[in-house]
C-alpha positions as MATLAB code, in Angstrom:
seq = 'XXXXXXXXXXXXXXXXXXXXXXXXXXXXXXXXXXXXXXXXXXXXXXXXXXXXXXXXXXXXXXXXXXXXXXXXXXXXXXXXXXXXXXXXXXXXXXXXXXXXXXXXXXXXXXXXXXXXXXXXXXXXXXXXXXXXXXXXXXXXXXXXXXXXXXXXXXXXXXXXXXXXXXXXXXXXXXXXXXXXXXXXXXXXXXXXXXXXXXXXXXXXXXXXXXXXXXXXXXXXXXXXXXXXXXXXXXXXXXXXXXXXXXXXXXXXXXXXXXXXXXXXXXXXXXXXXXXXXXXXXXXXXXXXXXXXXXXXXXXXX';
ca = [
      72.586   29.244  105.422;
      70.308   26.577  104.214;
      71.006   24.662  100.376;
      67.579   26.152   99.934;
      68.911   29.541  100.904;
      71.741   28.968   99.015;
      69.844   28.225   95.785;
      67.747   31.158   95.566;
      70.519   33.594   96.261;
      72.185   31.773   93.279;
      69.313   32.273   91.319;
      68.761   35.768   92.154;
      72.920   35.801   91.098;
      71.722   34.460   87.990;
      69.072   36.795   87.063;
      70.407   40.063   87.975;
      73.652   39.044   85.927;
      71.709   38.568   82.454;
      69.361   41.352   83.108;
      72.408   43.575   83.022;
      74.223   42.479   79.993;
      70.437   42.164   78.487;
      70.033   45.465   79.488;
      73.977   45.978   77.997;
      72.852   44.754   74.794;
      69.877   47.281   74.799;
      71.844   50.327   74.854;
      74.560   48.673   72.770;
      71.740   48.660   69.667;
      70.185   51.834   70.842;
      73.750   54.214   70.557;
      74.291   51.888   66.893;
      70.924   53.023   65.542;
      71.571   56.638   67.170;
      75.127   56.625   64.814;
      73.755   54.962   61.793;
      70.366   57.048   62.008;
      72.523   60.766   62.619;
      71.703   62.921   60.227;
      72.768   66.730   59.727;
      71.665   69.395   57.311;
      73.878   70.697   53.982;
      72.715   72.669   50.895;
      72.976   71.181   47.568;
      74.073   73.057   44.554;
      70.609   74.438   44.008;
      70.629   76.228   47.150;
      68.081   73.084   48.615;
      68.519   71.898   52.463;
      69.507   68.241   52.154;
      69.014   65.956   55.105;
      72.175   63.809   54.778;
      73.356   60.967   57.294;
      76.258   61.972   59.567;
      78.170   59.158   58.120;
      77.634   58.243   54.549;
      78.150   54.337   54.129;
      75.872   53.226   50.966;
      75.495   56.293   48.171;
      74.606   56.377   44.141;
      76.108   58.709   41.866;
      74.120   59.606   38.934;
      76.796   61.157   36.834;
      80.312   60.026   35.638;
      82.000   63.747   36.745;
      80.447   63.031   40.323;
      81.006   59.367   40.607;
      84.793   60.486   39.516;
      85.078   62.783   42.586;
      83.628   60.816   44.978;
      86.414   58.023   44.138;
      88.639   60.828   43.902;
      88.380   62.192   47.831;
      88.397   58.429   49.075;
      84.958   57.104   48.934;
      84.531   55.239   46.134;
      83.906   52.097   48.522;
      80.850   53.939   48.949;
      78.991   53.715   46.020;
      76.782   51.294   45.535;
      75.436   52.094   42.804;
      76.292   53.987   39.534;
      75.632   54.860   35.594;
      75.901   52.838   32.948;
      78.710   55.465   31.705;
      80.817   55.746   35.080;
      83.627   54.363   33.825;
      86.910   55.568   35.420;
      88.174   54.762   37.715;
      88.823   51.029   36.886;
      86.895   50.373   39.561;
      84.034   51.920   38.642;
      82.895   49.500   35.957;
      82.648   47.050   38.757;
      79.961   48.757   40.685;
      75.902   48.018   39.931;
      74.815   49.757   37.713;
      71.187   51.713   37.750;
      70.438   52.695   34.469;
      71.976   55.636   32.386;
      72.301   59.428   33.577;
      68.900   60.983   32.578;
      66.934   57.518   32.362;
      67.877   56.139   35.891;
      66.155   52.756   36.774;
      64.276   54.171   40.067;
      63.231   50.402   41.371;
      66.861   49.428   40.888;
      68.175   52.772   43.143;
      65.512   52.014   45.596;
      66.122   48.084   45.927;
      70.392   49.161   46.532;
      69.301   50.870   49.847;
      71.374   54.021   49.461;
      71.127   56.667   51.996;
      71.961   59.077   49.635;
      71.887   59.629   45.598;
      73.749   62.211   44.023;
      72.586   63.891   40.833;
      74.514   66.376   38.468;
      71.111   68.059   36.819;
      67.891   69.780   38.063;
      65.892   67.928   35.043;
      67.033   64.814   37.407;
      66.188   65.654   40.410;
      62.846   66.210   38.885;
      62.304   63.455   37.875;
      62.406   60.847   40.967;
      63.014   63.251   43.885;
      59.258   62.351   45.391;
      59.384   59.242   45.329;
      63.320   58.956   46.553;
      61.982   61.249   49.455;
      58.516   58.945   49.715;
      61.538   56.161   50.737;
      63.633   58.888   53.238;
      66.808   58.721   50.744;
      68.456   61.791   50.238;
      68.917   63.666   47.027;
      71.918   66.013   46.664;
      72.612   67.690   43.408;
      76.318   68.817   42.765;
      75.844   70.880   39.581;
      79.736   71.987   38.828;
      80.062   74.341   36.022;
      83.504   75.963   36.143;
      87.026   75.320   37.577;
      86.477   76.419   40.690;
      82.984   74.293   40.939;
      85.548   71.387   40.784;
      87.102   72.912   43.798;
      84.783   73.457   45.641;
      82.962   70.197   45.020;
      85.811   68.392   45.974;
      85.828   69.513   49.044;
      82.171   69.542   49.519;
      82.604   65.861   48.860;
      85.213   65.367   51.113;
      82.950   67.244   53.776;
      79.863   64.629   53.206;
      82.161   61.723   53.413;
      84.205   62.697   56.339;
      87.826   62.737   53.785;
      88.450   66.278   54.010;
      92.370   66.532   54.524;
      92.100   64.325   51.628;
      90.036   66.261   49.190;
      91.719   69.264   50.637;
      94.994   68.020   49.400;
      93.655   67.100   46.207;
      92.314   70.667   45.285;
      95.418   72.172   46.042;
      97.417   70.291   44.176;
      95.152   70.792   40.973;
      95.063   73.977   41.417;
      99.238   74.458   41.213;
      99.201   72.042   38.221;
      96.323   74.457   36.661;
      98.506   77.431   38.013;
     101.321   76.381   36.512;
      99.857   75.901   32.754;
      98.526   79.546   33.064;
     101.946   80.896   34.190;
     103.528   78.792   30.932;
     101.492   80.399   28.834;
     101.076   84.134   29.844;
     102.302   85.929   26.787;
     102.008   83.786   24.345;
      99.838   84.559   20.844;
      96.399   82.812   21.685;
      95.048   80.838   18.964;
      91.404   81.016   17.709;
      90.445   77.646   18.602;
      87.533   75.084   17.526;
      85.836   72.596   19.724;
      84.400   69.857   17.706;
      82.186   67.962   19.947;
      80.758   65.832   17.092;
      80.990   65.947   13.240;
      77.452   65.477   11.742;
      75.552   67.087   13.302;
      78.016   69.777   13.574;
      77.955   70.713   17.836;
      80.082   72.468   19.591;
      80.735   74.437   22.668;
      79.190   77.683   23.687;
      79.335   80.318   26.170;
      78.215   78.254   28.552;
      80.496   75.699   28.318;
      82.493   75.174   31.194;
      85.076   74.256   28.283;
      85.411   77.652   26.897;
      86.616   78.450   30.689;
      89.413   75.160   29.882;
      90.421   77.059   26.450;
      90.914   80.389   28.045;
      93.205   78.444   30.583;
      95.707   76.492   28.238;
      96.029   79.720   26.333;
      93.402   79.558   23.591;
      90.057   81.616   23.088;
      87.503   80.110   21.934;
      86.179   80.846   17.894;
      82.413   80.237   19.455;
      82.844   81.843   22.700;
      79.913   84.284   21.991;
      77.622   81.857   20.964;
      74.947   81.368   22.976;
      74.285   78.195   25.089;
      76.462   75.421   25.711;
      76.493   73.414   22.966;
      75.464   74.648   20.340;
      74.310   73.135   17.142;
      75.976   75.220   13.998;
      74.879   75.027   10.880;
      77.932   74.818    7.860;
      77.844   78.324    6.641;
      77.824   79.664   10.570;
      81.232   76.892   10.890;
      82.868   78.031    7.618;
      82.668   81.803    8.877;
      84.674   80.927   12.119;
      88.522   79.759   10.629;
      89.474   78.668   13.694;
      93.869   78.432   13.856;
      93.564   75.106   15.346;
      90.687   72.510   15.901;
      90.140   69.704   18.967;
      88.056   66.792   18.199;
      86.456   65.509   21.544;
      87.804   62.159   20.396;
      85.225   59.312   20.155;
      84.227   56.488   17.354;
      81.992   58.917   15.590;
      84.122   61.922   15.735;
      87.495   61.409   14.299;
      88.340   63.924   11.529;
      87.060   67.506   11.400;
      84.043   68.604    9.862;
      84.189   68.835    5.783;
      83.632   72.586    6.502;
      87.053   73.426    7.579;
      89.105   71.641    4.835;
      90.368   74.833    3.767;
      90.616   76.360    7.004;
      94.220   77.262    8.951;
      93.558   74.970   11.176;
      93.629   72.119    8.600;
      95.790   73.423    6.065;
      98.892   73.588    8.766;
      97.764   70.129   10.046;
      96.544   71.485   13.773;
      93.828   69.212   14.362;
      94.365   67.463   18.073;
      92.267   64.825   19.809;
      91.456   65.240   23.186;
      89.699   62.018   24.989;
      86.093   62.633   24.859;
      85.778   61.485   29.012;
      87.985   63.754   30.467;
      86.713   66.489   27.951;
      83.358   66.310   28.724;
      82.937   65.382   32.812;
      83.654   68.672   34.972;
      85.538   66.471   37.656;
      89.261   66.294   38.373;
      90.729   64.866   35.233;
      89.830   68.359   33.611;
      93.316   69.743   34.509;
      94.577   66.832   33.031;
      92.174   68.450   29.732;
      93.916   71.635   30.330;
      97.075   70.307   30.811;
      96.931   68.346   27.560;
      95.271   71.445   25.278;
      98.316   73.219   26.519;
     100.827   71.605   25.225;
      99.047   71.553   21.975;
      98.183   74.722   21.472;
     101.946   75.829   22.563;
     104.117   72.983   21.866;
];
């Protein structure tokens, strides 16, 4: 064979060699963007079809309960984004945050590059879905309103994020923990009990409170169970009437002794006034058994 043979066998060598790991490369990025580009479809609390990416790797939570669970089943390293009131976990605090939970700063969200924002509310969704859509991120609403919401949006969490043994271990072990309270307290007198969400004005919880659910759990009923909506506004004469045996203050700067109203009610007079921390209180996430847990002992110490 001649050296001039030689050479262009050598360069034919040559060429067919980097065509193929050229042509490596090639399906290398196209199988990526195939992974990173998967999506699959779920339905959302409001019964919507949601578009969500097979694997969730840059989300926003737009609610403290929600941005608790999603830490909670293992994908807090998620979240890229969150409200200026997600604080718990610790870690939380550290994330960027987008504005609060009904005022969300939509240039902010959109400049974070989440595949996905989660919202708590339909007045939320509302508000920025079109133009989240407009930039092919995905809106999910997780709209929990009981107990068993918690549950189940646990492990709906756990399904989006791919952590189900862990969110399925989770729920089960809040639900013996909430088991177990009910069990302690089957029998016992129930107290008429009154949820003082703030002092002036005077609100409360109502029927729709997923609260009144929390009362009914720790052994308690509710002395504004039957009023209508969830948190009602009452007015001193409708407060006065309702001589609850024992009050909770959701405890916060503005909230710390009972309304004047009850000074002369049982609750007061036999010094049952507790303080529950306003967070875990107010957020239907997983720290509510630790709610339940707590009203228990003190409506049955």
């Amino acid at each position: 064979m001649s050296r001039l043979d030689t050479l262009g066998l050598r360069q034919v060598v040559i060429i067919s060699v980097l065509f193929a790991i050229a042509f490596s490369a090639s399906c290398s990025r196209e199988v990526s963007l195939t992974e990173t580009t998967a999506v699959r479809s779920v339905t959302d609390d409001l019964g919507r079809t949601v578009n969500v990416p097979v694997k969730i790797d840059r989300a926003i939570s737009l609610a403290p309960s929600l941005t608790e669970m999603i830490f909670a089943v293992g994908a807090g390293d998620t979240l890229v984004g969150v409200t200026s009131y997600c604080n718990y976990p610790e870690q939380a605090k550290a994330i960027e945050k987008v504005g609060d939970t009904m005022t969300p700063n939509i240039e902010r969200i959109i400049a974070l590059k989440p595949q996905i924002v989660f919202v708590s509310t339909a007045s939320q969704l509302e508000a920025f879905t079109k133009t989240l859509d407009d930039q092919g991120i995905a809106v999910f609403v997780s709209d929990g309103k009981s107990l068993d919401d918690v549950y189940r949006s646990l492990n709906q969490f756990g399904d989006l994020f791919g952590t189900r043994k862990r969110a399925a271990n989770l729920v089960s072990d809040l639900t013996q923990r909430a088991d177990a309270v009910r069990c302690s307290v089957e029998g016992k007198p129930t107290p008429k009990v009154f949820v003082q969400i703030s002092n002036d004005p005077l609100f409360t919880i109502g029927k729709d409170s997923f609260l009144t659910e929390v009362l009914d759990h720790a052994g308690g009923s509710s002395a504004t169970k039957d009023v209508p909506t969830a948190y009602p506004k009452l007015s001193k004469e409708t407060a006065m009437a309702m001589g609850p045996d024992v009050i909770i203050l959701s405890d916060s700067d503005d909230n710390k002794e009972p309304n004047v109203v009850f000074k002369d009610s049982r609750a007061v007079k036999n010094g049952r006034v507790y303080r529950v921390n306003a967070d875990i209180l107010s957020r239907p996430g997983p720290r509510l058994v630790d709610a339940i847990e707590q009203i228990a002992r003190d409506l049955h110490p």
